[in-house]
mmCIF entry with sequence, helices, sheets and N, C-alpha, C, O atoms, coordinates in Angstrom:
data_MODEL
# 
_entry.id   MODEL 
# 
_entity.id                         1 
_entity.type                       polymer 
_entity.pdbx_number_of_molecules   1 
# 
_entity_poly.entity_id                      1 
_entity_poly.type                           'polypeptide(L)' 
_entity_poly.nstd_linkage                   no 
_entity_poly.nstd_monomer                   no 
_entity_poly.pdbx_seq_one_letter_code       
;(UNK)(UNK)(UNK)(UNK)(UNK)(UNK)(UNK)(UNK)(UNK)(UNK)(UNK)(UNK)(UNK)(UNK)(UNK)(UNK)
(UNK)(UNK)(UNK)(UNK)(UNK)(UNK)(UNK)(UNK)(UNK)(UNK)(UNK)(UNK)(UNK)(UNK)(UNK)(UNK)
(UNK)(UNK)(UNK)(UNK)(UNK)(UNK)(UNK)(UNK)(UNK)(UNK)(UNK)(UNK)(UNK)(UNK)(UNK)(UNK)
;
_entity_poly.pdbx_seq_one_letter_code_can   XXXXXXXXXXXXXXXXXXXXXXXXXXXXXXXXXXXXXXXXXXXXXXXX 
_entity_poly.pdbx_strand_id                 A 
# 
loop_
_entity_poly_seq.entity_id 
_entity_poly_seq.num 
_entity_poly_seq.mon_id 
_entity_poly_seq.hetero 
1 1  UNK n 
1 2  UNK n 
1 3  UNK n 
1 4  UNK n 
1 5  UNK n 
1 6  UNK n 
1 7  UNK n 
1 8  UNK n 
1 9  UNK n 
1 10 UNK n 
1 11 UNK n 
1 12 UNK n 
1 13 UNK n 
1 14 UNK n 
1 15 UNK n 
1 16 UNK n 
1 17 UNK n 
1 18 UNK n 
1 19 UNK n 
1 20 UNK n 
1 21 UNK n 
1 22 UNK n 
1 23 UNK n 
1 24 UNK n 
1 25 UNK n 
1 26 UNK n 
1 27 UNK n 
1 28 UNK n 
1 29 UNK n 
1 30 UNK n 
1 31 UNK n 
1 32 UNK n 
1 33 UNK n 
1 34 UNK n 
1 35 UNK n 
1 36 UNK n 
1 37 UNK n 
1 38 UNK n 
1 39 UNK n 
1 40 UNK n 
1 41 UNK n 
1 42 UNK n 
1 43 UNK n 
1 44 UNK n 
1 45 UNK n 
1 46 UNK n 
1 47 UNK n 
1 48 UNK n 
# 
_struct_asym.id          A 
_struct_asym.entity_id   1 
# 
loop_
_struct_conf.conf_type_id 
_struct_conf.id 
_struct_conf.pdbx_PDB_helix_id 
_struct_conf.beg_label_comp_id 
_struct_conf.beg_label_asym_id 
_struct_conf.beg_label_seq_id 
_struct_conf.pdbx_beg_PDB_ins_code 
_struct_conf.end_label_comp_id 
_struct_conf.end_label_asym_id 
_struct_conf.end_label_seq_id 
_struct_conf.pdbx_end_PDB_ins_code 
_struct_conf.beg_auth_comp_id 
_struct_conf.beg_auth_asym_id 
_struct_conf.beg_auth_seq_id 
_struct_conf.end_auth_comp_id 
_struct_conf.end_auth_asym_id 
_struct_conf.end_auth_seq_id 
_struct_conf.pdbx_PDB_helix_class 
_struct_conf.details 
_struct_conf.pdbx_PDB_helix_length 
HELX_P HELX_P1 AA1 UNK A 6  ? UNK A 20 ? UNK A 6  UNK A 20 1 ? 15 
HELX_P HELX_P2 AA2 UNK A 22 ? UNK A 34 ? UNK A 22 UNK A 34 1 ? 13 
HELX_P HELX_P3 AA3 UNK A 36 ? UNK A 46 ? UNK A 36 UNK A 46 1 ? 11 
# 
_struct_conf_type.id          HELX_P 
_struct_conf_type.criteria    ? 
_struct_conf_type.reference   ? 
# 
loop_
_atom_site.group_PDB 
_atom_site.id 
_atom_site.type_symbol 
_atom_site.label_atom_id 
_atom_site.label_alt_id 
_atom_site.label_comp_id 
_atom_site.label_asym_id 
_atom_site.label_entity_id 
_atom_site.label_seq_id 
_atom_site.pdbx_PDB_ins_code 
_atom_site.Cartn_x 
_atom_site.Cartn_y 
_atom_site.Cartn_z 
_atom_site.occupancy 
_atom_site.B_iso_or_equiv 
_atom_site.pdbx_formal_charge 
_atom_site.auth_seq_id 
_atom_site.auth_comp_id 
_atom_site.auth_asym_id 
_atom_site.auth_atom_id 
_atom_site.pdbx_PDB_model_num 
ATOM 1   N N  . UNK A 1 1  ? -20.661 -26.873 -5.699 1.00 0.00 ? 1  UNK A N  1 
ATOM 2   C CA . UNK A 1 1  ? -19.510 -27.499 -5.071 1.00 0.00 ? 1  UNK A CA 1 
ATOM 3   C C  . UNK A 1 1  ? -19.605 -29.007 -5.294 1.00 0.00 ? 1  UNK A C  1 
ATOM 4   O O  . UNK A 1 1  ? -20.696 -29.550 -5.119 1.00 0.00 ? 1  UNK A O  1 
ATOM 5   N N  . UNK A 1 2  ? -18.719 -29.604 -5.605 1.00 0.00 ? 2  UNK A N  1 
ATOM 6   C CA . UNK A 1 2  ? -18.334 -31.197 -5.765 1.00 0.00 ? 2  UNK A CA 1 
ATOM 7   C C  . UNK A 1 2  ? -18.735 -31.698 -4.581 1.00 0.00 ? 2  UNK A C  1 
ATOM 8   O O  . UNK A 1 2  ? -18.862 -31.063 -3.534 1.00 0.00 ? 2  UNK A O  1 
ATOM 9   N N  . UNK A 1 3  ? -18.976 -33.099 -4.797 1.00 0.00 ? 3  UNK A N  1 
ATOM 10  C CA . UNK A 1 3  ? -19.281 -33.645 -3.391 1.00 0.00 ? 3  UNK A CA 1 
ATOM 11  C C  . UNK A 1 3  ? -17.722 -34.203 -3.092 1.00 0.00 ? 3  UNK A C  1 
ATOM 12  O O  . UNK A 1 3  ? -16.956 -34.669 -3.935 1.00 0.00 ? 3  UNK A O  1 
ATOM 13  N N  . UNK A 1 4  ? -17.466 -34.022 -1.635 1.00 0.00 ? 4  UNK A N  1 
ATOM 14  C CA . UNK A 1 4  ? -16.401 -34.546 -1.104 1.00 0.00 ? 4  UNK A CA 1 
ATOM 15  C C  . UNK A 1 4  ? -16.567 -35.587 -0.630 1.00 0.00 ? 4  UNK A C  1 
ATOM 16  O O  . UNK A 1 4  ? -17.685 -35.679 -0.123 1.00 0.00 ? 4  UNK A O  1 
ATOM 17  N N  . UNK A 1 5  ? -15.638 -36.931 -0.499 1.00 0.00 ? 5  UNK A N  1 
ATOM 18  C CA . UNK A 1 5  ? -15.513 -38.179 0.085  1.00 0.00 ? 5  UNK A CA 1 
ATOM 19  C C  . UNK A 1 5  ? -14.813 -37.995 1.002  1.00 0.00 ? 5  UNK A C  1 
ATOM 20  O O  . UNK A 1 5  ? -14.226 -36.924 1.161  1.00 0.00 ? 5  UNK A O  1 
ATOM 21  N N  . UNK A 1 6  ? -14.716 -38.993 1.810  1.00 0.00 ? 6  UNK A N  1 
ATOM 22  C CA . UNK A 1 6  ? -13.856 -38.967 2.930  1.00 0.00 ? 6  UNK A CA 1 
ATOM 23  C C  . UNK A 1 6  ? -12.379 -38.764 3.165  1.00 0.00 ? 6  UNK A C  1 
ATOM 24  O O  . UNK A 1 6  ? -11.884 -38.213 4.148  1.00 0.00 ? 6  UNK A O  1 
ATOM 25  N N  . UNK A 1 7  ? -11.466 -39.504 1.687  1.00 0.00 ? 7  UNK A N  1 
ATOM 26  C CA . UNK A 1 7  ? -10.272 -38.845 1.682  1.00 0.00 ? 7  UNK A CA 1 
ATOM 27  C C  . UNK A 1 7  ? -10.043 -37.333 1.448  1.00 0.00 ? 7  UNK A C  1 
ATOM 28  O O  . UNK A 1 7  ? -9.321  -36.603 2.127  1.00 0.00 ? 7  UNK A O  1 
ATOM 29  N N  . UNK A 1 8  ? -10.705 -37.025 0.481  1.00 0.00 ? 8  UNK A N  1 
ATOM 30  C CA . UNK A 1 8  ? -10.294 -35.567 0.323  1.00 0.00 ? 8  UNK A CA 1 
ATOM 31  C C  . UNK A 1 8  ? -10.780 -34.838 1.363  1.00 0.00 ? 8  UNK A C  1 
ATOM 32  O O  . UNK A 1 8  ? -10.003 -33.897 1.208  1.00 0.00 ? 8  UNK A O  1 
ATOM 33  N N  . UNK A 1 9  ? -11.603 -34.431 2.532  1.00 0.00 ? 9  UNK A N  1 
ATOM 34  C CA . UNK A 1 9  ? -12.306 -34.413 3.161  1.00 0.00 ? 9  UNK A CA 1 
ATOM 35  C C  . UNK A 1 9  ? -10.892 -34.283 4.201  1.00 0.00 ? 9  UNK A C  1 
ATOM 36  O O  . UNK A 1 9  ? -10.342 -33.192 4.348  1.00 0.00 ? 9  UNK A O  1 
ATOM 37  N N  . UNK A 1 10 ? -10.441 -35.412 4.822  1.00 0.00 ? 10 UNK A N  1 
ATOM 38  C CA . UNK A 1 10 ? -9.010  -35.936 5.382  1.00 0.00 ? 10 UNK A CA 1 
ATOM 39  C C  . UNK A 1 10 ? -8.019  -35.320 4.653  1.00 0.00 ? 10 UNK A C  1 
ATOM 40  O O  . UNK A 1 10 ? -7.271  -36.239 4.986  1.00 0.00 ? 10 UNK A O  1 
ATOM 41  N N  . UNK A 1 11 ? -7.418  -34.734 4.074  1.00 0.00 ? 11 UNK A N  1 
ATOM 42  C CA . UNK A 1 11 ? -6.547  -33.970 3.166  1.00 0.00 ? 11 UNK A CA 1 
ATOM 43  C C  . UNK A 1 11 ? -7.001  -32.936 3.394  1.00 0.00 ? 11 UNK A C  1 
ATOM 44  O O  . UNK A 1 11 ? -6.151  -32.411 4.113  1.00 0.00 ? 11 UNK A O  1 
ATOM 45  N N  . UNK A 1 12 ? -7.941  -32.129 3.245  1.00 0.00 ? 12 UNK A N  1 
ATOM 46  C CA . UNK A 1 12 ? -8.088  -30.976 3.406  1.00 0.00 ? 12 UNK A CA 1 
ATOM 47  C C  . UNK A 1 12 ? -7.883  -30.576 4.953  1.00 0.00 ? 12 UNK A C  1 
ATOM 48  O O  . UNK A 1 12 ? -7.380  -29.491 5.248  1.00 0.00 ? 12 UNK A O  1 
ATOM 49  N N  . UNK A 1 13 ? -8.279  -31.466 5.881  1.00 0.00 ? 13 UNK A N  1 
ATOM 50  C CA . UNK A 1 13 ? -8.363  -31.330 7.157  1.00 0.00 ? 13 UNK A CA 1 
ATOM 51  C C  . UNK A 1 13 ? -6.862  -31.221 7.832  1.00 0.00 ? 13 UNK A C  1 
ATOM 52  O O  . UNK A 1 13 ? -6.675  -30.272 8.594  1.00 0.00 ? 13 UNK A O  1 
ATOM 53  N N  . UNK A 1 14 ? -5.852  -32.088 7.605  1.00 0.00 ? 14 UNK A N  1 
ATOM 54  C CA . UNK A 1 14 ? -4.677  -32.456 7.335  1.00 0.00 ? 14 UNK A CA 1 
ATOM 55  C C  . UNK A 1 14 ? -3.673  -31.024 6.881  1.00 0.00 ? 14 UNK A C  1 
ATOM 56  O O  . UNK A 1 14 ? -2.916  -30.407 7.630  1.00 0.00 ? 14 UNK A O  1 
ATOM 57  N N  . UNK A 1 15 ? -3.873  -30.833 5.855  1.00 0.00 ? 15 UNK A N  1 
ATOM 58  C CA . UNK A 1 15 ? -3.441  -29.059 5.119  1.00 0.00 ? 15 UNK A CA 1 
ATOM 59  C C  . UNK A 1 15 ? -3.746  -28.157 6.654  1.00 0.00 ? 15 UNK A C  1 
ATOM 60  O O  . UNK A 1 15 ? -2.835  -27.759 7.380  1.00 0.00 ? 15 UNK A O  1 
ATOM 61  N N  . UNK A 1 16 ? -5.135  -27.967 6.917  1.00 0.00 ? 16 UNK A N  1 
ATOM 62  C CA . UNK A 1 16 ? -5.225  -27.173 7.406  1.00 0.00 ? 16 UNK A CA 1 
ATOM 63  C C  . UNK A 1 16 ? -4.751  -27.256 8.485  1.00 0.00 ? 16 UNK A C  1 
ATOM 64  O O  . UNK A 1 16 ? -4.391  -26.116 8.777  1.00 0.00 ? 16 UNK A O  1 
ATOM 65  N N  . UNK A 1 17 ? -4.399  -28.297 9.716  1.00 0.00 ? 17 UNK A N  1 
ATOM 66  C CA . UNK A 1 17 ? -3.812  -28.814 10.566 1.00 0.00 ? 17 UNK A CA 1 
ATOM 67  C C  . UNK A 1 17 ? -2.017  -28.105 10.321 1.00 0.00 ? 17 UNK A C  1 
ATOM 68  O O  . UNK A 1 17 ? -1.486  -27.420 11.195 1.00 0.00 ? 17 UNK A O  1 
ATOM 69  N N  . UNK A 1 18 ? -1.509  -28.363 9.341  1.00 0.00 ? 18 UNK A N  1 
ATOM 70  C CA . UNK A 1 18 ? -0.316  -28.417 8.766  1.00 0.00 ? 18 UNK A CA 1 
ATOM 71  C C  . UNK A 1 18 ? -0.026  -27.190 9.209  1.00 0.00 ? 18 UNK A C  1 
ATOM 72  O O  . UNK A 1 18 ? 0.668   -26.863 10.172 1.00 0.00 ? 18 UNK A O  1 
ATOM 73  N N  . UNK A 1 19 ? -0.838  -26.274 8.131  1.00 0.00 ? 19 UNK A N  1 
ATOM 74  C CA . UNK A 1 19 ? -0.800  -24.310 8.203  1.00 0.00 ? 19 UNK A CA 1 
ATOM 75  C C  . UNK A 1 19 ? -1.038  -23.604 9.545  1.00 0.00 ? 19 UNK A C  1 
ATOM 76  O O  . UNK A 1 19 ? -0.312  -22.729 10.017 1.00 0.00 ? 19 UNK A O  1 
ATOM 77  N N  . UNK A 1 20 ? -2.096  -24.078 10.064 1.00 0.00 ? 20 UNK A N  1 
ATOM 78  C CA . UNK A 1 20 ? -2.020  -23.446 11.321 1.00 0.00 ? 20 UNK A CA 1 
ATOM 79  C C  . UNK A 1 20 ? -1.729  -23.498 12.961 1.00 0.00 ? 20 UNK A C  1 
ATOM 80  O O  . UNK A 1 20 ? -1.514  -22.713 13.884 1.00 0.00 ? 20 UNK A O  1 
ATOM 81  N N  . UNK A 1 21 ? -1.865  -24.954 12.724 1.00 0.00 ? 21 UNK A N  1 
ATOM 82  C CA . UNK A 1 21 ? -1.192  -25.728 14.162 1.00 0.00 ? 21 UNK A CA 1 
ATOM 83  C C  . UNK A 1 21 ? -2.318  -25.889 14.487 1.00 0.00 ? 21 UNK A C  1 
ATOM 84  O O  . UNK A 1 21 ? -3.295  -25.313 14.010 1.00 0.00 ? 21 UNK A O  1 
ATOM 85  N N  . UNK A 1 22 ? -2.297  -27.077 15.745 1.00 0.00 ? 22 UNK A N  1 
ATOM 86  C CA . UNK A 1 22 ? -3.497  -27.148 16.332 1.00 0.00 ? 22 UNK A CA 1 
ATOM 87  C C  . UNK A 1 22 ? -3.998  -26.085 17.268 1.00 0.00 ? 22 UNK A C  1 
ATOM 88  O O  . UNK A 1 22 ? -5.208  -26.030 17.490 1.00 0.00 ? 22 UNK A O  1 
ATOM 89  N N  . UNK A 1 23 ? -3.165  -25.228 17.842 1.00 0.00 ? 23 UNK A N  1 
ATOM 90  C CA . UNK A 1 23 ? -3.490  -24.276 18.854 1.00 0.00 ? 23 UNK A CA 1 
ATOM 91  C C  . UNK A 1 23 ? -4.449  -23.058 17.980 1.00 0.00 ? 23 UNK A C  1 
ATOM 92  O O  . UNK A 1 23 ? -5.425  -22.483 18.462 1.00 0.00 ? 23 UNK A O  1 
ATOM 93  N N  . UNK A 1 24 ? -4.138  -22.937 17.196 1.00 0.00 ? 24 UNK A N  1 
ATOM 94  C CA . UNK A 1 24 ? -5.222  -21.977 15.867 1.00 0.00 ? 24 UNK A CA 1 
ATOM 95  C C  . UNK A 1 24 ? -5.963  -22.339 15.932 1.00 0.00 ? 24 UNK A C  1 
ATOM 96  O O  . UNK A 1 24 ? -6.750  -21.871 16.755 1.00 0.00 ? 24 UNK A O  1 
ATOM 97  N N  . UNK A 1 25 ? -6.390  -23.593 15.045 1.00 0.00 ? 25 UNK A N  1 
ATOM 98  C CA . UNK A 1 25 ? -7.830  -24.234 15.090 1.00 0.00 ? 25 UNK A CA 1 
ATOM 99  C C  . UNK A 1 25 ? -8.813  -23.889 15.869 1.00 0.00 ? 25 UNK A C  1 
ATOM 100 O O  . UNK A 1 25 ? -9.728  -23.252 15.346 1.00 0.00 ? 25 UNK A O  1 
ATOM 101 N N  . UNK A 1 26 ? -8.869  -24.119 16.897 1.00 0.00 ? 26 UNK A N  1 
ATOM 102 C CA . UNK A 1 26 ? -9.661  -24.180 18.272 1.00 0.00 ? 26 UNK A CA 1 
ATOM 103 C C  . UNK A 1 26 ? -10.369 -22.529 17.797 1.00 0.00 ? 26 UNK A C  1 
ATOM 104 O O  . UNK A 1 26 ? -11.498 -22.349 17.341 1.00 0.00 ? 26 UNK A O  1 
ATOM 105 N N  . UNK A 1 27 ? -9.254  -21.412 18.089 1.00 0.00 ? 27 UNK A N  1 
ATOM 106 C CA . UNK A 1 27 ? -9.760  -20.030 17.802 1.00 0.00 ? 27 UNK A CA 1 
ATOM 107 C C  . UNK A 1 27 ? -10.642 -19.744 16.290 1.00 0.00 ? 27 UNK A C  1 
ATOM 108 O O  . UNK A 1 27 ? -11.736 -19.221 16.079 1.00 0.00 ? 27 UNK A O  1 
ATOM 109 N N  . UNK A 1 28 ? -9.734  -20.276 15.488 1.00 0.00 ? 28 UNK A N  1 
ATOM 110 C CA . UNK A 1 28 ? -10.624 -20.078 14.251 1.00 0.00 ? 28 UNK A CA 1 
ATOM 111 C C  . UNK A 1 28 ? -12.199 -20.307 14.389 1.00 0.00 ? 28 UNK A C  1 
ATOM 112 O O  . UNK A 1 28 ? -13.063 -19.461 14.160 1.00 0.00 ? 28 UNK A O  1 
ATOM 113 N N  . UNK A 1 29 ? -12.347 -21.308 14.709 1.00 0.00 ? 29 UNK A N  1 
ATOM 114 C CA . UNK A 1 29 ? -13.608 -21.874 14.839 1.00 0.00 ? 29 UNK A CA 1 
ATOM 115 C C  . UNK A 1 29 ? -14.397 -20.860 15.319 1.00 0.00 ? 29 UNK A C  1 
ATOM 116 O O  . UNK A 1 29 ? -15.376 -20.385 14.745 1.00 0.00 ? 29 UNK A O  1 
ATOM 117 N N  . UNK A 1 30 ? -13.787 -20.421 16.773 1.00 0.00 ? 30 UNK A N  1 
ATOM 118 C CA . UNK A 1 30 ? -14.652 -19.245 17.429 1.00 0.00 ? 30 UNK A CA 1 
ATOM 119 C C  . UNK A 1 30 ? -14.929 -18.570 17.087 1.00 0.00 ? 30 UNK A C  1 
ATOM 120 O O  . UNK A 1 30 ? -16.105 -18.249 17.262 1.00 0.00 ? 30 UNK A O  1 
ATOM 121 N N  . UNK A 1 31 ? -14.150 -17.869 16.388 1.00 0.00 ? 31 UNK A N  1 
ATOM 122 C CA . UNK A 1 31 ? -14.160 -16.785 15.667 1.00 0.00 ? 31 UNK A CA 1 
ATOM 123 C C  . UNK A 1 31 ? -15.265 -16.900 14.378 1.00 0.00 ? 31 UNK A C  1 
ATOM 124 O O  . UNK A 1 31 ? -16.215 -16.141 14.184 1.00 0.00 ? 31 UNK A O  1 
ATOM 125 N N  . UNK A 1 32 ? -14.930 -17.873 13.693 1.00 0.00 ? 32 UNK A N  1 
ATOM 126 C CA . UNK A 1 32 ? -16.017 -17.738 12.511 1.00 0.00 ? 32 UNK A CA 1 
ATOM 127 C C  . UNK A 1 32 ? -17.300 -18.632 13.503 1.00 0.00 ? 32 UNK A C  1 
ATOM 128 O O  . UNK A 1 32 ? -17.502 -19.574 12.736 1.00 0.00 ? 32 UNK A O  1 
ATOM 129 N N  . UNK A 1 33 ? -17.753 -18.748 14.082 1.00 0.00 ? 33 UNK A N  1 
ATOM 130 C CA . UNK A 1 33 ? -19.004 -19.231 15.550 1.00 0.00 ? 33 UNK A CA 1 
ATOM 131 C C  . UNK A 1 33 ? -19.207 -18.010 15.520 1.00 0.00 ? 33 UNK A C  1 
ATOM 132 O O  . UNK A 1 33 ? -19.946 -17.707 14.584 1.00 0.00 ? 33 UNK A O  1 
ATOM 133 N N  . UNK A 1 34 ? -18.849 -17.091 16.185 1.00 0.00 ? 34 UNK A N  1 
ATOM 134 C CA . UNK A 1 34 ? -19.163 -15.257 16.484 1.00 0.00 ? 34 UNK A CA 1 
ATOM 135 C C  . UNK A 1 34 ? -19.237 -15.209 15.582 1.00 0.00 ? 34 UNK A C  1 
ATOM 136 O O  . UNK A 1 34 ? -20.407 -15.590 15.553 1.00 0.00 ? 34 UNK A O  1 
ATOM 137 N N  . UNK A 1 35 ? -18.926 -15.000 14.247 1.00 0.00 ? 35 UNK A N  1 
ATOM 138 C CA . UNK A 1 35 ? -18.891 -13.897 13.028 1.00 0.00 ? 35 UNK A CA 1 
ATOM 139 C C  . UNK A 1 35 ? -20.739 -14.545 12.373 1.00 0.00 ? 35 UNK A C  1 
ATOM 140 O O  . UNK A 1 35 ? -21.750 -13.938 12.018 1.00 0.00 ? 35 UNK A O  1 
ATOM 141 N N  . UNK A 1 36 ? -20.377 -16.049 12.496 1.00 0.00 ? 36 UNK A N  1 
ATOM 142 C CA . UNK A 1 36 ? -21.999 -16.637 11.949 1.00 0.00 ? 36 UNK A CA 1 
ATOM 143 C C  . UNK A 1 36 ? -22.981 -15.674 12.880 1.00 0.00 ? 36 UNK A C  1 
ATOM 144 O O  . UNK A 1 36 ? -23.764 -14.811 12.482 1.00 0.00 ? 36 UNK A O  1 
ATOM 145 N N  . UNK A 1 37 ? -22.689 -16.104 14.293 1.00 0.00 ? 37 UNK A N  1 
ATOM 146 C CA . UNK A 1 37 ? -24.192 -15.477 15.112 1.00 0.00 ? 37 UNK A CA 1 
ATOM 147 C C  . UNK A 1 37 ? -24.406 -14.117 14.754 1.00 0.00 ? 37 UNK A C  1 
ATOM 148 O O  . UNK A 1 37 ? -25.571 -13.806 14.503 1.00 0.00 ? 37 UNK A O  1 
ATOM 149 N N  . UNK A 1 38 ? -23.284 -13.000 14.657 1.00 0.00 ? 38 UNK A N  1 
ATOM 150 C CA . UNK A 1 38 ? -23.289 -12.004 14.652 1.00 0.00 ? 38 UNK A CA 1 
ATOM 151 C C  . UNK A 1 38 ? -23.905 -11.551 13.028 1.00 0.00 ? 38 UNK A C  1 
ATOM 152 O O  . UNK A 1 38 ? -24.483 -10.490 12.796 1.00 0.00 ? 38 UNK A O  1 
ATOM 153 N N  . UNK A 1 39 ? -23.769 -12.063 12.547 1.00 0.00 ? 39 UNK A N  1 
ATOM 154 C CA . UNK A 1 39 ? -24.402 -12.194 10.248 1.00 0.00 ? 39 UNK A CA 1 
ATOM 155 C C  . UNK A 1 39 ? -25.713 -12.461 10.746 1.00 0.00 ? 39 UNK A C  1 
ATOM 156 O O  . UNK A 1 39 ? -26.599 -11.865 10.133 1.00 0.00 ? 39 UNK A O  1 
ATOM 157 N N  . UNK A 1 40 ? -26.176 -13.379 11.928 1.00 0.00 ? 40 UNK A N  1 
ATOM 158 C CA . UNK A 1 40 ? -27.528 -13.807 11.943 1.00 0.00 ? 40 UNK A CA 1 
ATOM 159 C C  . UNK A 1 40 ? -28.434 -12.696 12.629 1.00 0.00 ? 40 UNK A C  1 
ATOM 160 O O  . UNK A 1 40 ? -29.557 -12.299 12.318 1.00 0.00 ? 40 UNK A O  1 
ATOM 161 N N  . UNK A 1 41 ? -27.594 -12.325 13.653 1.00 0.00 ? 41 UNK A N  1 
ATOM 162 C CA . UNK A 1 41 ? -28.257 -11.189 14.600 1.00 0.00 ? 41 UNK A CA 1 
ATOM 163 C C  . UNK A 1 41 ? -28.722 -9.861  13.574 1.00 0.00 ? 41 UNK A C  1 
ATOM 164 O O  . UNK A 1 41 ? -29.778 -9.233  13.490 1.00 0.00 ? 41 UNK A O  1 
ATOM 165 N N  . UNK A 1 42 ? -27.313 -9.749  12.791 1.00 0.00 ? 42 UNK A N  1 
ATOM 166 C CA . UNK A 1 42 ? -27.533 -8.247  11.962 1.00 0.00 ? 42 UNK A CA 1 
ATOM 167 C C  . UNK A 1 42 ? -28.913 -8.763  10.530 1.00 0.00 ? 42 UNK A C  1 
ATOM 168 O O  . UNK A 1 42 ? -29.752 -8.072  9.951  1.00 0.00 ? 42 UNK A O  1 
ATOM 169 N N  . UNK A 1 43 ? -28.730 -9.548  10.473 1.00 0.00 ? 43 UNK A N  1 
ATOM 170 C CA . UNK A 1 43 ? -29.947 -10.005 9.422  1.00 0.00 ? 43 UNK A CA 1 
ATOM 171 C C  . UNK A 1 43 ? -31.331 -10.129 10.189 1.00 0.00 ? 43 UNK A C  1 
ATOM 172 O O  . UNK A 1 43 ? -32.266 -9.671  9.532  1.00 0.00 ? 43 UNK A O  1 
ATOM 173 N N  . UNK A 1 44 ? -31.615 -10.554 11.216 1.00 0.00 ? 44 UNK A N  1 
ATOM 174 C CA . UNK A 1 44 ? -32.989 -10.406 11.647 1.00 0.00 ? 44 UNK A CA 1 
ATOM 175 C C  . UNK A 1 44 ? -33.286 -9.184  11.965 1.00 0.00 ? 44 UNK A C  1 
ATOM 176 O O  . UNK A 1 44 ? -34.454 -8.905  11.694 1.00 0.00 ? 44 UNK A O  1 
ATOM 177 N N  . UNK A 1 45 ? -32.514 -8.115  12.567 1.00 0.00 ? 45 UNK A N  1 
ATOM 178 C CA . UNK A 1 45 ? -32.318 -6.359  12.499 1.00 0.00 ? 45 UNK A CA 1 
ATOM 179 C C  . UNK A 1 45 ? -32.799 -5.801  11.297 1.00 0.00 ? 45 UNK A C  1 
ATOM 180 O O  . UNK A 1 45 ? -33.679 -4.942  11.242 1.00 0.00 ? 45 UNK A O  1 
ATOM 181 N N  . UNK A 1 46 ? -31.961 -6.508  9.925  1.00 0.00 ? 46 UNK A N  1 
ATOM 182 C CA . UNK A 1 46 ? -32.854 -5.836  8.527  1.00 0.00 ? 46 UNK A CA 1 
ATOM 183 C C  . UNK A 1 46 ? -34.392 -5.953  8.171  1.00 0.00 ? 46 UNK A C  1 
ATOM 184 O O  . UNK A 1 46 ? -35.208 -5.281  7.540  1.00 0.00 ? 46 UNK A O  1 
ATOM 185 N N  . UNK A 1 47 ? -34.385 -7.268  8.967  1.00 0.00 ? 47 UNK A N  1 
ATOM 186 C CA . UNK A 1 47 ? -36.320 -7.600  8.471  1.00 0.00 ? 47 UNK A CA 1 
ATOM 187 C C  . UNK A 1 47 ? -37.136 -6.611  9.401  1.00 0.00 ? 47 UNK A C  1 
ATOM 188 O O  . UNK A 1 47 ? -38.310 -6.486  9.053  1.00 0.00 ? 47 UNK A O  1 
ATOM 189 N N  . UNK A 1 48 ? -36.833 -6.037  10.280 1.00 0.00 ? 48 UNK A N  1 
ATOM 190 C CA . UNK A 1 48 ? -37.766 -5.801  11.136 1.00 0.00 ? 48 UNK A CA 1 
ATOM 191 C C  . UNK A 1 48 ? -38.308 -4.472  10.273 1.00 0.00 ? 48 UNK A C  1 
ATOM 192 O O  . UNK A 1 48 ? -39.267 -3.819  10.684 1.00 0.00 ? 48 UNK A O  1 
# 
């Protein structure tokens, strides 16, 4: 992946603002927050 600077960085943030509204955001986040812990939980389950 390219390194991003701060404008594009701001543009991308901006887009995504655009598409989903701010009231989305907030959930998205959660949602992929749960989906990380839950990838982490099911992966320490495989090592055992």
């Amino acid at each position: 992946m390219a390194n991003l600077g701060l404008t594009e960085i701001l543009v991308i943030a901006l887009i995504i603002i655009l598409l989903f509204g701010g009231k989305k955001i907030p959930e998205f986040f959660k949602g992929l927050g749960e989906s990380i812990k839950e990838f982490k939980k099911a992966s320490k389950d495989t090592d055992k």
